[in-house]
N, CA, C and O atoms as CSV, one atom per row, in Angstrom:
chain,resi,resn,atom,element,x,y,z
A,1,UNK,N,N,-17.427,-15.410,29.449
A,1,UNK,CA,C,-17.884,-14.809,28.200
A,1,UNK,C,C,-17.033,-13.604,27.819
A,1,UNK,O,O,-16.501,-13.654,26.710
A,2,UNK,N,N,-16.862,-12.711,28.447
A,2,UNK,CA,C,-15.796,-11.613,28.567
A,2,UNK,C,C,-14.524,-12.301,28.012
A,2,UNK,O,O,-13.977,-11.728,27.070
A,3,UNK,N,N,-14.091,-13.219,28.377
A,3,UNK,CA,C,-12.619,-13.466,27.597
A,3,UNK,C,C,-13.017,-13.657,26.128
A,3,UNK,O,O,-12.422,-12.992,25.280
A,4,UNK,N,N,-14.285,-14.792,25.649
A,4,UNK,CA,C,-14.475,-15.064,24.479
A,4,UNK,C,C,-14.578,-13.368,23.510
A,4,UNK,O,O,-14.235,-13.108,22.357
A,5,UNK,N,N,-15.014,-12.751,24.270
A,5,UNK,CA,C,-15.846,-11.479,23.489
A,5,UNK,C,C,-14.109,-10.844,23.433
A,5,UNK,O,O,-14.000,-10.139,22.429
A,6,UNK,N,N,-13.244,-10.892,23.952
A,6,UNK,CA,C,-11.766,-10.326,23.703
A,6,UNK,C,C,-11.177,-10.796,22.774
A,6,UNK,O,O,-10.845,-10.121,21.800
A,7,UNK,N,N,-10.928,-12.094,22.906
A,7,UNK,CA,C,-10.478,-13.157,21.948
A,7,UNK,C,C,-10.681,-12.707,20.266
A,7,UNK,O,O,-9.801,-12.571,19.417
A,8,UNK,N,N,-12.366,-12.512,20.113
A,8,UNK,CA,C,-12.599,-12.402,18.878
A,8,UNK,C,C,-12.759,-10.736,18.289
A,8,UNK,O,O,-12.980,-10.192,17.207
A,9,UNK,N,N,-12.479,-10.283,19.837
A,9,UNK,CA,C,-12.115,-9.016,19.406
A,9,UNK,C,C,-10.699,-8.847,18.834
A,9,UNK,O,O,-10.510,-8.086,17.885
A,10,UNK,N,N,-9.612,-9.610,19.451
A,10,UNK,CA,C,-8.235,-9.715,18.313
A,10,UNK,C,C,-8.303,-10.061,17.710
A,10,UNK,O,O,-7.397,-9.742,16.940
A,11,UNK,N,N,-9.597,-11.437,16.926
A,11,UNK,CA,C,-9.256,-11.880,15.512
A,11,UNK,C,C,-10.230,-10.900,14.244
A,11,UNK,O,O,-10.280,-11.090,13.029
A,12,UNK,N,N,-11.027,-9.686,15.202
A,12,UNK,CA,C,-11.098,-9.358,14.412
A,12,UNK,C,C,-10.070,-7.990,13.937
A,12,UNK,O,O,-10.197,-7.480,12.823
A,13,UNK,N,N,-9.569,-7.746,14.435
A,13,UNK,CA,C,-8.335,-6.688,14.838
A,13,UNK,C,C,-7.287,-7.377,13.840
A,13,UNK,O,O,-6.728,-6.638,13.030
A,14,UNK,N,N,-7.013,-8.617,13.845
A,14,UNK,CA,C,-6.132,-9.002,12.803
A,14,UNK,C,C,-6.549,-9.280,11.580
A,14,UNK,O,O,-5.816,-8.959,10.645
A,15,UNK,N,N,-7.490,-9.767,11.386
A,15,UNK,CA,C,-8.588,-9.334,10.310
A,15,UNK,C,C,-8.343,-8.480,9.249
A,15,UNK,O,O,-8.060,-8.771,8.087
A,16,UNK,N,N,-8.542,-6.905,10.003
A,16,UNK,CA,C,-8.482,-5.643,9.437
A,16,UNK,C,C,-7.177,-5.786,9.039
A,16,UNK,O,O,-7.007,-6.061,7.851
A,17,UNK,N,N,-6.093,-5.651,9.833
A,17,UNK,CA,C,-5.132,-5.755,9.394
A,17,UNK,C,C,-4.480,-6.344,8.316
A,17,UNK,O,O,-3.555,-5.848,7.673
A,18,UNK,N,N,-5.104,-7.625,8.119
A,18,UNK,CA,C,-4.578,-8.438,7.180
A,18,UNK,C,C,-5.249,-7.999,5.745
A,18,UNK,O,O,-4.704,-8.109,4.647
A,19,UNK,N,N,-6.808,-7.378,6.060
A,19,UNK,CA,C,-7.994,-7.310,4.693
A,19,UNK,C,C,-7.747,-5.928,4.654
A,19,UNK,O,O,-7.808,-5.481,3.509
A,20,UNK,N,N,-7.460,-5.015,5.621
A,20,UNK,CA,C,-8.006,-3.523,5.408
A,20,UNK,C,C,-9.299,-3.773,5.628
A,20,UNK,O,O,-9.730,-4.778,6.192
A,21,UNK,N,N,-10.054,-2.720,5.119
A,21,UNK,CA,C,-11.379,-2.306,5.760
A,21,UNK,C,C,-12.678,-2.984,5.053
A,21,UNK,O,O,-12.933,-2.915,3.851
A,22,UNK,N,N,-13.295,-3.520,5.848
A,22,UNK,CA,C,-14.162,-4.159,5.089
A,22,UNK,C,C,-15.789,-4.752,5.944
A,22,UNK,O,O,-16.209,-4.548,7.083
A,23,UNK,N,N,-16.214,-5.331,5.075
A,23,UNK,CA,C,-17.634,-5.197,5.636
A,23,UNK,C,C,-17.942,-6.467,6.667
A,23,UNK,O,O,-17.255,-7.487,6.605
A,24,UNK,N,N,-19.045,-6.321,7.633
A,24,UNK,CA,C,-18.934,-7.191,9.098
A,24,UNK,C,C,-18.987,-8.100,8.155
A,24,UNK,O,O,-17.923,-8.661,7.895
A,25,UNK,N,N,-20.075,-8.457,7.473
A,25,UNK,CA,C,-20.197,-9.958,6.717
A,25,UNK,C,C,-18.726,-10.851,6.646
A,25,UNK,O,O,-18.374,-11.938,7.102
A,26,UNK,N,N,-18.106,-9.844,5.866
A,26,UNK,CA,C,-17.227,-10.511,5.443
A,26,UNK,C,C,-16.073,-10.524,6.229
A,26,UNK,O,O,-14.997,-10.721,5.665
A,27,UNK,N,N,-16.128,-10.289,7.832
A,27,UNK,CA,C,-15.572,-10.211,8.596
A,27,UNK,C,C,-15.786,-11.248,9.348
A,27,UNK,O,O,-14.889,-11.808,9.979
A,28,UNK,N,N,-17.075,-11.624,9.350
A,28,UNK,CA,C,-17.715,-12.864,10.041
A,28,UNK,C,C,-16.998,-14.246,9.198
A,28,UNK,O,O,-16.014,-14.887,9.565
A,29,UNK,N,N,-17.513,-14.377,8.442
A,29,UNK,CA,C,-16.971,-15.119,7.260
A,29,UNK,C,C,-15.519,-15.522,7.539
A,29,UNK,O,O,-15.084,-16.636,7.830
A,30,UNK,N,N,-14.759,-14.161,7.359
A,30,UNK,CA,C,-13.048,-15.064,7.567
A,30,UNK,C,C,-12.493,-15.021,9.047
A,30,UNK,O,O,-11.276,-15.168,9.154
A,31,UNK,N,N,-13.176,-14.852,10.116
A,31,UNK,CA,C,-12.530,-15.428,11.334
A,31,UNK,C,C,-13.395,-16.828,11.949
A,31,UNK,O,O,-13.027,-17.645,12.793
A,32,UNK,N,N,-14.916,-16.732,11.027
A,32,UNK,CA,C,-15.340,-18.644,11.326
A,32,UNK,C,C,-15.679,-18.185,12.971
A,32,UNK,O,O,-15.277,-18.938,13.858
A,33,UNK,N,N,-16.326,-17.100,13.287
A,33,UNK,CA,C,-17.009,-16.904,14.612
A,33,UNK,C,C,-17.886,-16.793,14.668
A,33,UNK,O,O,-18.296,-16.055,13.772
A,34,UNK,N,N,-19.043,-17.339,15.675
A,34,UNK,CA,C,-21.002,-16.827,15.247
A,34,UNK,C,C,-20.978,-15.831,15.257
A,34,UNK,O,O,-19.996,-15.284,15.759
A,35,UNK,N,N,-22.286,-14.870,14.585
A,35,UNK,CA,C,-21.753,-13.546,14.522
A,35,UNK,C,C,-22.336,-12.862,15.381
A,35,UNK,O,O,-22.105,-11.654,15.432
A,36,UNK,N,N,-23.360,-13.548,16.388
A,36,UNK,CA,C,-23.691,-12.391,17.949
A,36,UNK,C,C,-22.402,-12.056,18.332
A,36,UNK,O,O,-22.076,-10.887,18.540
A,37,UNK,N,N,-21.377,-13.329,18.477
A,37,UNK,CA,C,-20.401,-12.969,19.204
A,37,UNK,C,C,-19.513,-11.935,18.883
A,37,UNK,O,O,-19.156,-11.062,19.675
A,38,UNK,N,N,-19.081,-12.062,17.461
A,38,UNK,CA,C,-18.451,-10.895,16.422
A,38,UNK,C,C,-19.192,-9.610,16.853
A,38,UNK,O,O,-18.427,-8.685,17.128
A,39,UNK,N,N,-20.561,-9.336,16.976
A,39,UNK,CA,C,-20.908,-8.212,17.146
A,39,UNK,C,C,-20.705,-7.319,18.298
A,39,UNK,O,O,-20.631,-6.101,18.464
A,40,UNK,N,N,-20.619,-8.744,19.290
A,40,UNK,CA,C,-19.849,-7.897,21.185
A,40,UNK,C,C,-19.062,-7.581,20.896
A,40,UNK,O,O,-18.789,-6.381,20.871
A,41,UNK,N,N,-18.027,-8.830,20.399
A,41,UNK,CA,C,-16.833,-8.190,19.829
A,41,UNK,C,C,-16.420,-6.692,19.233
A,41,UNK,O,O,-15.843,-5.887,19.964
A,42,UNK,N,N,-16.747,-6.384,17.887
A,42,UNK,CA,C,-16.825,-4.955,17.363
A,42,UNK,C,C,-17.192,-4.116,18.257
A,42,UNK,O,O,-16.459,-3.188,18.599
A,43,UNK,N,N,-18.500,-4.342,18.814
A,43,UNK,CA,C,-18.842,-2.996,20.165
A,43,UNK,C,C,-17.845,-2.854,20.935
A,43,UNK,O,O,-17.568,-1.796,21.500
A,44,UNK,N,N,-17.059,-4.157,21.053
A,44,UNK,CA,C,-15.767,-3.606,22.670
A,44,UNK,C,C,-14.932,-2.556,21.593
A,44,UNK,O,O,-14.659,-1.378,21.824
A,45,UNK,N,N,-14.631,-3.277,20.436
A,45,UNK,CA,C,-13.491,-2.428,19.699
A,45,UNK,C,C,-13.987,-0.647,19.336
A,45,UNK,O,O,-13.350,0.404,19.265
A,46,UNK,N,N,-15.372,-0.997,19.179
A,46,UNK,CA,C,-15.493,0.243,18.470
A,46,UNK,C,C,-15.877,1.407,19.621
A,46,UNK,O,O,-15.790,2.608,19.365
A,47,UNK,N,N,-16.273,0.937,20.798
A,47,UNK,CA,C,-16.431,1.468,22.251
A,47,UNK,C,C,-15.060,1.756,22.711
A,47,UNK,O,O,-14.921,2.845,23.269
A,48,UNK,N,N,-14.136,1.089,22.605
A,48,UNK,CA,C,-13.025,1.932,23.037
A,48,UNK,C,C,-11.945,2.637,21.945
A,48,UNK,O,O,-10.945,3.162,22.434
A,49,UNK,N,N,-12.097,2.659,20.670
A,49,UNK,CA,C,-12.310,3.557,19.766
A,49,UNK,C,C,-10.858,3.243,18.907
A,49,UNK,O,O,-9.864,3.895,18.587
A,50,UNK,N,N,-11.263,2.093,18.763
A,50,UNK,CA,C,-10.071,1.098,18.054
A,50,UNK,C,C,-10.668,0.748,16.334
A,50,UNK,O,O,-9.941,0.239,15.481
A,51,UNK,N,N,-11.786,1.058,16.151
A,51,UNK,CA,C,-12.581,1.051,14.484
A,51,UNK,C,C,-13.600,2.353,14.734
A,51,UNK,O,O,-13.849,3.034,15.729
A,52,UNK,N,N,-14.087,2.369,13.289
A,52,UNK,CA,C,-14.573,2.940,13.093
A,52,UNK,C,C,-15.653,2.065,12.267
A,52,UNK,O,O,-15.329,1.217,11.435
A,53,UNK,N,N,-17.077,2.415,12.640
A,53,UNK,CA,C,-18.253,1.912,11.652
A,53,UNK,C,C,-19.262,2.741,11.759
A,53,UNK,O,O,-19.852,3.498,12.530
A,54,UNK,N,N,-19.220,2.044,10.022
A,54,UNK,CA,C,-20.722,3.026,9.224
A,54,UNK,C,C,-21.535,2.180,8.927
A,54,UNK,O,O,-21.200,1.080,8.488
A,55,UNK,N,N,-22.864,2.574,9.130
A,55,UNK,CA,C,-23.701,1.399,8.191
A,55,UNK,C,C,-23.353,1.746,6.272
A,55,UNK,O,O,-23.145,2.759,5.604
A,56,UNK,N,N,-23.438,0.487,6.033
A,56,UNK,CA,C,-23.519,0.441,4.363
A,56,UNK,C,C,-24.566,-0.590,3.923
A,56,UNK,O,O,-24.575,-1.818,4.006
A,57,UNK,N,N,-25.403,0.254,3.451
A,57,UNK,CA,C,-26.490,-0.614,3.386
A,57,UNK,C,C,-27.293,-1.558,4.332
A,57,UNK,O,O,-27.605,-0.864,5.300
A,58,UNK,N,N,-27.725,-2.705,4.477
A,58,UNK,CA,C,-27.612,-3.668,5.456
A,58,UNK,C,C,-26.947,-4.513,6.330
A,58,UNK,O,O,-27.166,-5.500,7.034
A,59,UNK,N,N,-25.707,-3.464,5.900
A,59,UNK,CA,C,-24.244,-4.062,6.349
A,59,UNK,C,C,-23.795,-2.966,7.120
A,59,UNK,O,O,-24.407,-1.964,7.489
A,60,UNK,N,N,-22.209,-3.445,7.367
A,60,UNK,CA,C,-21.499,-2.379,8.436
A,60,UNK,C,C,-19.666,-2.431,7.543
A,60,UNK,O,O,-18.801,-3.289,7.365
A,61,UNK,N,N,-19.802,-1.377,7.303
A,61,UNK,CA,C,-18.347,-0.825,7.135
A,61,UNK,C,C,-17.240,-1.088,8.480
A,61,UNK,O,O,-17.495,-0.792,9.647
A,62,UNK,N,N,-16.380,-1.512,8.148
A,62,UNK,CA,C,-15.404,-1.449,9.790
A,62,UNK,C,C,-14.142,-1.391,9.351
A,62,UNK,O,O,-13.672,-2.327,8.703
A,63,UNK,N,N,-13.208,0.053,9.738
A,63,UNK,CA,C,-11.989,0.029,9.635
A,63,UNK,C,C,-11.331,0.288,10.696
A,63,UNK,O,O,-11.803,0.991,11.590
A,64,UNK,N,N,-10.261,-0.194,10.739
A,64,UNK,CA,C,-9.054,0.346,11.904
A,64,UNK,C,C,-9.090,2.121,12.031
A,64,UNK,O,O,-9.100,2.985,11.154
A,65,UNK,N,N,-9.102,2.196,13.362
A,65,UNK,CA,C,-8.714,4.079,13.600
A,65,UNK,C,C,-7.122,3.950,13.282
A,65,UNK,O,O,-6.489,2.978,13.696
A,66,UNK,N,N,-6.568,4.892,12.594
A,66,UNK,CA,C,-5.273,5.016,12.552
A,66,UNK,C,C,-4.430,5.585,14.031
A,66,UNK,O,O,-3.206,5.716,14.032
């Protein structure tokens, strides 16, 4: 499970990159991953301090740390 939760931690890492900053939804949406998994995912990224997130509304803001 640990590899999967890495995995989609780079697609969401390329993601950003490719969209800039934008909301989980629509983060879920263009890498086509369930989104529990997307959400381990973001926690590894945002736990070792590779994004940044805000809630927005019922949603989540997520950008790359520069």
């Amino acid at each position: 499970m640990i590899t999967e939760i890495g995995i989609v931690a780079g697609d969401i890492w390329h993601y950003l990159e490719s969209h800039g900053a934008s909301l989980f939804s629509q983060i879920v949406k263009g890498i086509d991953k369930p989104r529990d998994l997307a959400l381990m995912s973001l926690g590894w990224l945002a736990r070792e301090g590779h994004v940044i997130v805000r809630q927005e509304g019922s949603d989540h803001h997520v950008v790359l740390r520069q």
